[in-house]
N, C-alpha and C positions, 0 to 999 in steps of 0.2 A: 353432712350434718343433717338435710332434711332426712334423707332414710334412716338417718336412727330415731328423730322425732325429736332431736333437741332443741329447734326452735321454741323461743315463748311465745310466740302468736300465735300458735296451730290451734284451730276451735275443734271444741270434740263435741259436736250438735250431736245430740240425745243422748250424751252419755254422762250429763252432769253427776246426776246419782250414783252409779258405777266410779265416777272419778271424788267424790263425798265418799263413799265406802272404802275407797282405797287412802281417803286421806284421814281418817278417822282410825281403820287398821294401823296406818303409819304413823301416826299420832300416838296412841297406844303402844304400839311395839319401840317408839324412842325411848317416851317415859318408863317402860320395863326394863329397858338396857341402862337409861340413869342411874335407876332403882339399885341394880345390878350393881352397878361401880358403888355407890356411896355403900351398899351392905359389903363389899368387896374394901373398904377401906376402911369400914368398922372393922371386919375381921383380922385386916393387917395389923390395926392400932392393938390388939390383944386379946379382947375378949371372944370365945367362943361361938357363944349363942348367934351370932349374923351367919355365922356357915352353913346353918342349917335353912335359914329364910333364904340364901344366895342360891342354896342348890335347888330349894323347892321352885323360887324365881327363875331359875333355868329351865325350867320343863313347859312353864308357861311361856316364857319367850321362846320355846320352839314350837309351840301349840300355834301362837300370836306370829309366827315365819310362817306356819304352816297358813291360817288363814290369809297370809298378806299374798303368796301363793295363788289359792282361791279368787281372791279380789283382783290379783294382778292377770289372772286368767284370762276372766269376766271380763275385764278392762282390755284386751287384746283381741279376744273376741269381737269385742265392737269397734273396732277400728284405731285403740291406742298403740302406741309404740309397743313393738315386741321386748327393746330390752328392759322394759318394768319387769317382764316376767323373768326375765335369762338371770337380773339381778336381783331378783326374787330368791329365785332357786340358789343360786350362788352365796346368799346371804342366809339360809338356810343350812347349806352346809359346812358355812364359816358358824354356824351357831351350834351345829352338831360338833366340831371340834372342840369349838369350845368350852363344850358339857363334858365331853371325854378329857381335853387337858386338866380341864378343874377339878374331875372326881381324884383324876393321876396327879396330880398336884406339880404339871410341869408349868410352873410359872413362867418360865420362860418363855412359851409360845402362847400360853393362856392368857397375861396381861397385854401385849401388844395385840395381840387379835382382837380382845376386846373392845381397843380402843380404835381397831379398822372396823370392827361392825358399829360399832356408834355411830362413826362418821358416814357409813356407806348409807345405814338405816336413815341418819337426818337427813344426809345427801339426796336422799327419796321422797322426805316427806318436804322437805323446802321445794323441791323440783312440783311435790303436787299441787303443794299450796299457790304455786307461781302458774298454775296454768290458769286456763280464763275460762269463762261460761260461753259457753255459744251463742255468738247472736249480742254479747256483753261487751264492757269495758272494765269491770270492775270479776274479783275473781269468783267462782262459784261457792 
């Protein structure tokens, strides 16, 4: 468990910032996958117009993968757990499917996956939010 970095004690002295940027990114990239479903269950209920806001919303949630990416880089670099980055990247390419099942309209794979990056993406930002300040008791 400690080599993956799962503990919730681990201090990440001088990396508060870096570990704020990565919670702000993953704060953001949740609320867009929200976003996602409820325009995603307007367009089920019938009307067209949400299809168009769903797909636009898909290109910046792969923008909003790509920056968590970035930040999860930056954060590995300084001494954070490598697999923020591995599931970084991985939820990335579960978001690129997912742009491709939805233009193809394979429901099938398209609604189940979305609702495996939802989970994996909050899975992420709860885990950041649960880490602690250096030197603190209370979280960053």
């Amino acid at each position: 468990m400690e080599a993956l970095g799962l503990q919730t004690d681990q201090q990440y002295s001088g990396r508060v910032p870096l570990l704020l940027v990565l919670r702000i990114v993953l704060s953001l990239h949740v609320l867009a996958v929200l976003v996602q479903a409820v325009l995603a269950g307007q367009f089920l209920s019938g009307p067209e117009a949400p299809v168009v806001a769903h797909a636009r919303t898909a290109w910046f949630i792969l923008a909003l993968s790509v920056a968590q990416i970035i930040a999860a880089a930056w954060f590995v670099r300084r001494g954070g757990p490598l697999w923020t980055l591995v599931a970084s990247i991985f939820v990335l390419i579960a978001e690129a499917l997912q742009t491709g099942t939805g233009y193809g309209r394979f429901l099938g794979v398209h609604i189940p996956l979305g609702v495996f990056v939802f989970g994996a993406v909050s899975w992420m930002m709860f885990w950041a939010f649960r880490k602690r300040a250096a030197g603190g008791n209370r979280p960053a």
